[in-house]
N, C-alpha and C positions, 0 to 999 in steps of 0.2 A: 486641911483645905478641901473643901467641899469640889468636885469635878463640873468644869464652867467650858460650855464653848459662846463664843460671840460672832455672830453671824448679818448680814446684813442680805438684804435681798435687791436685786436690782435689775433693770427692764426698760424697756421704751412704754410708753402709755399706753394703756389699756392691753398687756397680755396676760394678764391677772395674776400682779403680784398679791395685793389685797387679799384677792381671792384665796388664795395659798396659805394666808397668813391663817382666813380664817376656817379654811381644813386644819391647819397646823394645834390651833388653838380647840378646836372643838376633838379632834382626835387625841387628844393626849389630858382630856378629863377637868380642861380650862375652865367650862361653864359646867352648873348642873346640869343633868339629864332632862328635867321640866324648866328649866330656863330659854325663856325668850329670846333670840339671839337676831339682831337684826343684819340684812347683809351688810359687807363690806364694812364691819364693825370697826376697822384703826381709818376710816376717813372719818374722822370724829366731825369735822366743821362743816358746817352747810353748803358752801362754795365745793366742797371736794365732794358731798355727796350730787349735789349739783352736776356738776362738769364729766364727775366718774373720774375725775384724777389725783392723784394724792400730790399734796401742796407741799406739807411741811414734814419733816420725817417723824416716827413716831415709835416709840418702845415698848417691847413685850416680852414676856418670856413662859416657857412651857417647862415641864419636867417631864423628861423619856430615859426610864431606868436608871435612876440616879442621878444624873446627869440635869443640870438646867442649862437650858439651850437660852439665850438674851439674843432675842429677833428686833430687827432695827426695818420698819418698813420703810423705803426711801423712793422720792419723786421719781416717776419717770422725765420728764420733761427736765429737756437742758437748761430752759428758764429757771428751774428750781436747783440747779445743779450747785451751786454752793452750798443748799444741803444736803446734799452728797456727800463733797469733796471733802467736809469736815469729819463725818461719823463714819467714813469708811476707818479714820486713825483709831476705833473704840473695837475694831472687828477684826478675827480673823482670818474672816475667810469670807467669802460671797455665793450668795443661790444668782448665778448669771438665768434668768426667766427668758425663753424665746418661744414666741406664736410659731405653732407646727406650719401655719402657711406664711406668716411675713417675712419669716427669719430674721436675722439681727438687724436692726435700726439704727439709724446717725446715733440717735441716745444711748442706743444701749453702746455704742463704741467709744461715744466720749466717756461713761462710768466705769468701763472695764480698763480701758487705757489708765486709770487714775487708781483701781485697783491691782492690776500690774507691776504699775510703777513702786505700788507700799508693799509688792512682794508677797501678796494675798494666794492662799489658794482658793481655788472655784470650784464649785457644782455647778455643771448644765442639767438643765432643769427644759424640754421641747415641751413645751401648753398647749393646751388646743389641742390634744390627737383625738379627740372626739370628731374634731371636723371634717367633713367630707369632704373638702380640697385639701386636707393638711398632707403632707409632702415631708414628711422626717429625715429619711434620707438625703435629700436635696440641703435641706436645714443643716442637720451635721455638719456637712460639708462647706457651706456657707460659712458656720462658727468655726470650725478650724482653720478655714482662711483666712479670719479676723484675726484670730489668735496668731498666728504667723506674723500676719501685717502687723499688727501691735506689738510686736517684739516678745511674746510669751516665753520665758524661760522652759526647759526640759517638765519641770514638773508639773507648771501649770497644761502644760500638751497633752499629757498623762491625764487628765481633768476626769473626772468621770460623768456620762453623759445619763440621765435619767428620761421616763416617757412618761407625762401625768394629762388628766384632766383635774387641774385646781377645783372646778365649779362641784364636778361631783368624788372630790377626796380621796382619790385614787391615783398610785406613784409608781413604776416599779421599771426594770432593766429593758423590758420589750416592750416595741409598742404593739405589738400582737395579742399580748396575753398579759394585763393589765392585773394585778392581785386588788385586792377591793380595799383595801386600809393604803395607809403612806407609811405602813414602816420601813419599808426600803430606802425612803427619804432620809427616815431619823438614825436608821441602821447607816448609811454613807456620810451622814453628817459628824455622826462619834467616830468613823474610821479619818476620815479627809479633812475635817477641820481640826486645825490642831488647839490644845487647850491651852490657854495661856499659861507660861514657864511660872513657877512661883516664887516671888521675888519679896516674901513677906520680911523679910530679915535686914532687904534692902531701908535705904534711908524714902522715906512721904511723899511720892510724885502722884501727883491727878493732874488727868490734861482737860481742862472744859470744854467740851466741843457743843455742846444744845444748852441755851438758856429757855427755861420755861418761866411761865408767871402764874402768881395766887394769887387774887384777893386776899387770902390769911395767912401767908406763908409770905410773900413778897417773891422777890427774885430769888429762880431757883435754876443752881447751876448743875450739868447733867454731864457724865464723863467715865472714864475706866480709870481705876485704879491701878495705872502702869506698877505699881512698886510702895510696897513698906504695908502698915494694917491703921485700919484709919476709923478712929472713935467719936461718936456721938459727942459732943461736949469740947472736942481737941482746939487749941489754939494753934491756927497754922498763918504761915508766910505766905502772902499772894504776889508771884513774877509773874512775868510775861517776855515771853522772848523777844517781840517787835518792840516793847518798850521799854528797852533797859531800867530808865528809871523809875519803873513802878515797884514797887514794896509795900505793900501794906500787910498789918498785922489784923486778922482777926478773928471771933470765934464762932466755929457751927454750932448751930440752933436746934437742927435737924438732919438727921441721916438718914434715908431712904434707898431701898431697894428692888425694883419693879419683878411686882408676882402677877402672872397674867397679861390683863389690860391696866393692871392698879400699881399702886407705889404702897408698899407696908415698910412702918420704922423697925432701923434695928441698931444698933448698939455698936456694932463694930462692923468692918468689910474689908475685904482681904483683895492682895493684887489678884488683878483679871476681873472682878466686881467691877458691873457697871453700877454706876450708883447716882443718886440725886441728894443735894445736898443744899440748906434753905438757911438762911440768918446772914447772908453778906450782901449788903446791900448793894454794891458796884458790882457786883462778881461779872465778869465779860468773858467773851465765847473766847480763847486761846491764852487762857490764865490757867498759868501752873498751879497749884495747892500742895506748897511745901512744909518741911519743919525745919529749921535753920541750917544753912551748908546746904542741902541741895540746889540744882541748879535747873533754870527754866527748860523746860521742852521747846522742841520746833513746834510751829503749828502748821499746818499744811496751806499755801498760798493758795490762796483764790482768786478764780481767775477774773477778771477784772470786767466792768460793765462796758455796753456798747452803745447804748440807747440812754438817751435822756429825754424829759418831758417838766413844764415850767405848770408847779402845783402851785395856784393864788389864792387868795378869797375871791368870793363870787361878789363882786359888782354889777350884777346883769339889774333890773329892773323889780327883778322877783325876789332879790336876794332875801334872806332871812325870813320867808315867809312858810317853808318845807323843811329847812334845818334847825339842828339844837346846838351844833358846834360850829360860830360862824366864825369868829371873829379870827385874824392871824398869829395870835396867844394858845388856838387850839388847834390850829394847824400845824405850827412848829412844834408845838408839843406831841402832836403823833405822829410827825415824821420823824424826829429823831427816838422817838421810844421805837420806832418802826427797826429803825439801823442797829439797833442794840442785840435783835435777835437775827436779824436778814442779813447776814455779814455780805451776801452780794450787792448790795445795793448800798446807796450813798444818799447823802442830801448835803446841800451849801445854800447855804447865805447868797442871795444877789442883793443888786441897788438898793430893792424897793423892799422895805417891811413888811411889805403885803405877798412877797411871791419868793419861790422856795426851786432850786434846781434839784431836780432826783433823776437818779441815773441807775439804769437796773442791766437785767442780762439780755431782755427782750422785750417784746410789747406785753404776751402774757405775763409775764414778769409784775409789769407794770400794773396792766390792768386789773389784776387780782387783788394788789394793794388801794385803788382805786373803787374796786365796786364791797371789797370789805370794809372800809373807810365811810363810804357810802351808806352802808348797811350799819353801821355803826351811829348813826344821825350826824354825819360829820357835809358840810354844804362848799362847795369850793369849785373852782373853773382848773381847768388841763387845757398842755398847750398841745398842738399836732407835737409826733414822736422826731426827734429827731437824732443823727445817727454820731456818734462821737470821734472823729476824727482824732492822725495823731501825725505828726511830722519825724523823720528822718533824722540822722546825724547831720544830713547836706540839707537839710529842709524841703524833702521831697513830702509831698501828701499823701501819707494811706489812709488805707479806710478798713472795715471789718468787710470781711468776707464770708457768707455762709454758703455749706454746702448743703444743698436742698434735695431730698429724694422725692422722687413723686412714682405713685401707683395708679394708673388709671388705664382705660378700656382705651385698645389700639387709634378707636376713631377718631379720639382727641388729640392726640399727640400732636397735630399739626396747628391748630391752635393754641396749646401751650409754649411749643418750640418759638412759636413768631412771637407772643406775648412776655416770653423772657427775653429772649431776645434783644428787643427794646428794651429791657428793662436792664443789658448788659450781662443778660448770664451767656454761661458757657457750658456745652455739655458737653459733659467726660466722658459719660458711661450710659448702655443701654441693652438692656437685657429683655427676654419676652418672657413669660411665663404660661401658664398650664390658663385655657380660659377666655384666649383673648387680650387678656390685662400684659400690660410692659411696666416696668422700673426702670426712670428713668432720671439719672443724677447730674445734677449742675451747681456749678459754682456760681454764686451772683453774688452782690455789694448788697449788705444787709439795708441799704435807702431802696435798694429793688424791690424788695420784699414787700415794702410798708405801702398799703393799700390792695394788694394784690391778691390776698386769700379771699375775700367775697367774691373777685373776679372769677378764682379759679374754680370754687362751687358752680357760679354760673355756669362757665364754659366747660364744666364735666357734666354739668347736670345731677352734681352733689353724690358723685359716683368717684371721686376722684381722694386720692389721699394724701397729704403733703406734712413733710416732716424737714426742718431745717435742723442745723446745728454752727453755733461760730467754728470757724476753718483758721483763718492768720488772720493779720491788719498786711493787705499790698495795697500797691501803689493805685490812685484815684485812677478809675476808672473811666471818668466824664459826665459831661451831664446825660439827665435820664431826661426822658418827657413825663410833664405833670401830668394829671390826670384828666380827661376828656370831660367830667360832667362839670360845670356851671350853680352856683346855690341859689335857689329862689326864696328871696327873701322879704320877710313881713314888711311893710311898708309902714303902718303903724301898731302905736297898743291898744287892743282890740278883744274882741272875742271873735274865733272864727266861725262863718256861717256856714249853710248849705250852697247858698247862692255866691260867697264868696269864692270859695273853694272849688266849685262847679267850671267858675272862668278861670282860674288859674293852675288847675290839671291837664290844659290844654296845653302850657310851659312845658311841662313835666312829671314827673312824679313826686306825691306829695308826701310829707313824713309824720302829716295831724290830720284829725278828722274834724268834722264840724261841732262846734261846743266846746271850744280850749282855749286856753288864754295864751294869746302873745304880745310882744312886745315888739316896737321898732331896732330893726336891725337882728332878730332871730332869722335862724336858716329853715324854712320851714317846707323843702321841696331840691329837687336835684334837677338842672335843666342839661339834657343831651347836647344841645348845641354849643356849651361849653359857655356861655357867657354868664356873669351874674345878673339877675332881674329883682328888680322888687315889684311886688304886689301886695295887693288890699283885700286882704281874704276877710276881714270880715263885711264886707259891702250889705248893702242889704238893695233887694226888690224893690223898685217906685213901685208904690202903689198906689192903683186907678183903679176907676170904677166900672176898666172896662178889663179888669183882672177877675179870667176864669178861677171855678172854685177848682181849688187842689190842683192847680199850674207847680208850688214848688214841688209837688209829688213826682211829677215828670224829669226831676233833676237828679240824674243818676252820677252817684263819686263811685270811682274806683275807690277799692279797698287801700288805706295808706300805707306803708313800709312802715312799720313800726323801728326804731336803727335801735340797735342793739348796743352796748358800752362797747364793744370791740369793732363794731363796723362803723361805730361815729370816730371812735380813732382812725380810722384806715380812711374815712372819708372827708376831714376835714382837712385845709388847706394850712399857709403859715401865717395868713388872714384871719383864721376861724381859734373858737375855744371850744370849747365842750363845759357848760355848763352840769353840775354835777350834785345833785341831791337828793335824800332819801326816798325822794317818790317820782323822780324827774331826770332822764338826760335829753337837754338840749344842745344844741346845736346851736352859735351865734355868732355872728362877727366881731374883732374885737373893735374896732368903731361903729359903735351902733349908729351913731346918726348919720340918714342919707348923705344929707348936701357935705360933713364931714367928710366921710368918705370917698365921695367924687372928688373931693379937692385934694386929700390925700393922691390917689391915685393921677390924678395930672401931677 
């Protein structure tokens, strides 16, 4: 049996796991020497090179002396955290990554807490000590307090702590006197990870923890080979622990074992093999792969969504005029192909045929499957997010509670304070740091949250840092106050002018510019005084003959707010939709007609 460690890397966002990955991989002879390597090579999808964050986890593997190391890059962000909680079962051991100035974050304490718990050993891994504020010491000290708090047993305490800059591939014991390569990295990874026991004699357990897809391959299910040796061609048993009565018989097509960034076929794969495996067409994420007489594995529980949003087809005026996937035949159909591999997220059936309830971990959560969807020619309306309540043994109300960290410059702290505040949080904790900047941690009802991150750029001056994480479900908190702006809305369908738009920026701020199609009942502008208005943006100039030359020259628009798919969530009301397609988010009411709507509203 060939010598295997399985490892996974894990981090709050942006302290450069990625990065690491691809030191790891160019250092150990991954790529040719004239081969083009672009950064951040395992965000393979545009939205992750996008964002700068990794979405979905993803598989690699290096050879250092013998030895092949299977590198598992995993999400920072807690929205992405069930896939986490699933691939940590395929590993064992973890690179814990912490920014030399942040130190450890909400995220990185929910993913260690869940590695912990499977009894994982850890690398600390301090990033960033190139930085001129970076603070190592300070950090240490920080992680071994988490580690406490988390209930770390003896050995993980024992951890060993490593000093790198990921960017420029360099790893070693001090942060003084850095050695120029990372084998200090790969040297503590063969001593502290341990290699998986070999259990080739045992009877055929695989536990599927990642589903991938081909075009020419179909569904492909990805996993370690806990126990027994598993061949190309085998006819095996498919359980599943949560559902007893599954059994199916069937036969692999394909065997796969990932070299590098790539999957190459092989023949046979031994326990501790991470391996991908193609020809079953149902295969699902916590399906056993037995041979008769064995018995199903646990599969690690995940933790359950808190946010929900109402996916429809788009009814607005414009429909089917920007999309390729309209109708509610192609909408259910990628919502539930969505859940097949998303195991934190959900969809249900409501009333109406036309509208679909989805339930994820948060709004990025959400919005990701949203603006992918998007990008994929798919056309459809989203409801405002809403937060998932749960009732009591006595029938008392709770609600989800996150704990929110925030970093920002002293001056502000007094507007933040009042601004949660209202919004129900509570603050725990407050610390000051090197610089000016404080940390400062509160508990708030995740309904708090929702609308408040544009706020909080504002009132930092986009200097500010915020990072949540789900905490418990307690007891309802109360009502919050809704939000203060007002939607100024199109009066009819129109195109909008200069001269339109000229008189109705005087409402507010507007979200079009002159030259765009709207319709009656679009949200086309935000009004401060909190009330909704309609207007007639596309009006045009009476013209006379006592109309100076180049008078519309003199009509100066401010520049429009262009909303963004996560600020038009946070800014719509329980009124509004969000219209949603490949070249277009709008913004709309969902009764578009005037006189409708007043009546409604009496």
């Amino acid at each position: 049996m060939k010598d295997i460690r399985n490892i996974a890397i894990i981090a709050h966002v942006d302290h450069g796991k990625t990065t690491l990955v691809d030191s790891m991989l160019k250092q150990t002879g991954t790529f040719r020497k004239n081969q083009v390597v672009e950064e951040r090579v395992m965000d393979s999808n545009e939205l992750e090179k996008e964002r700068g964050i990794t979405i979905t986890s993803k598989n690699a593997s290096v050879y250092y002396k013998d030895t092949k190391i299977n590198i598992i890059d995993t999400p920072g962000h807690a929205d992405f955290g069930g896939e986490v909680e699933r691939v940590l079962k395929m590993v064992g051991g973890v690179l814990l990554l912490v920014d030399a100035y942040e130190g450890p974050m909400p995220q990185t304490k929910f993913v260690l807490k869940k590695a912990f718990e499977l009894d994982l050993n850890v690398i600390v891994i301090i990033n960033k000590i190139d930085r001129k504020d970076a603070r190592p010491d300070e950090v240490i000290d920080e992680v071994l307090d988490l580690f406490i708090e988390l209930g770390a047993n003896d050995k993980q305490l024992e951890a060993p702590f490593l000093f790198a800059s990921a960017k420029d591939g360099i790893a070693g014991f001090s942060a003084l006197e850095l050695p120029e390569n990372m084998m200090d990295l790969f040297e503590t990874i063969l001593e502290f990870i341990p290699a998986p026991a070999s259990k080739d004699e045992d009877d055929l357990t695989l536990l599927v923890s990642t589903i991938d897809y081909s075009e020419y391959l179909g569904r492909i299910g990805i996993g370690k080979l806990e126990s027994g040796v598993l061949h190309d061609k085998d006819e095996v048993t498919i359980l599943n622990a949560a559902d007893p009565s599954r059994k199916v018989k069937a036969k692999i097509s394909g065997l796969y074992e990932f070299v590098g960034l790539g999957r190459k076929t092989v023949q046979e794969a031994h326990s501790g093999d991470i391996v991908a495996i193609c020809g079953i067409e149902d295969i699902q994420i916590g399906d056993t792969l037995t041979m008769d007489g064995a018995k199903a594995l646990e599969f690690v529980k995940i933790s359950e969504p808190t946010i929900a949003m109402t996916f429809s087809v788009n009814n607005s005026p414009f429909a089917g005029k920007e999309g390729k996937y309209l109708t509610s035949r192609h909408l259910r159909n990628r919502l539930f192909k969505e859940v097949e591999t998303n195991v934190s997220m959900r969809v249900e059936e409501t009333d109406s045929t036309d509208a679909f309830l989805v339930k994820g971990r948060g709004e990025l959560h959400l919005s990701v499957l949203i603006e992918t969807m998007r990008r994929e020619g798919y056309e459809f309306q989203v409801s405002k997010p809403q937060v998932l309540m749960k009732y009591d043994d006595r029938g008392k109300k709770l609600e989800p509670i996150e704990t929110v960290t925030i970093d920002v410059d002293q001056a502000y702290i007094g507007s933040i304070m009042d601004k949660l505040g209202q919004r129900k949080g509570e603050l725990v904790n407050m610390t000051e740091s090197r610089g000016g900047y404080s940390r400062l941690v509160f508990e708030i009802p995740a309904r708090g949250l929702i609308g408040y991150r544009q706020e909080f750029l504002t009132d930092t001056r986009g200097e500010g840092i915020i990072n949540s994480i789900f905490k418990a479900y307690e007891p309802y908190k109360g009502e919050i106050p809704k939000r203060q702006m007002g939607s100024i809305i199109a009066y009819e369908t129109t195109v909008s002018t200069t001269y339109g738009l000229y008189q109705a920026q005087e409402r507010g701020n507007l979200f079009i510019g002159p030259g765009v199609d709207v319709y009656e009942g679009m949200v086309i502008g935000e009004n401060p005084k909190g009330l909704d208005m309609e207007v007639n943006v596309g009006r045009k100039k009476q013209q006379t003959n006592m109309r100076a030359a180049g008078s519309d020259e003199n009509l100066r628009l401010v520049p429009p707010k262009n909303m963004s798919l996560e600020e038009a969530l946070e800014f719509i009301e329980d009124d509004e939709l969000i219209e949603v397609t490949p070249m277009n988010i709008r913004v709309r009411k969902k009764i578009l007609n005037n006189q409708q709507r007043y009546k409604s509203r009496r």
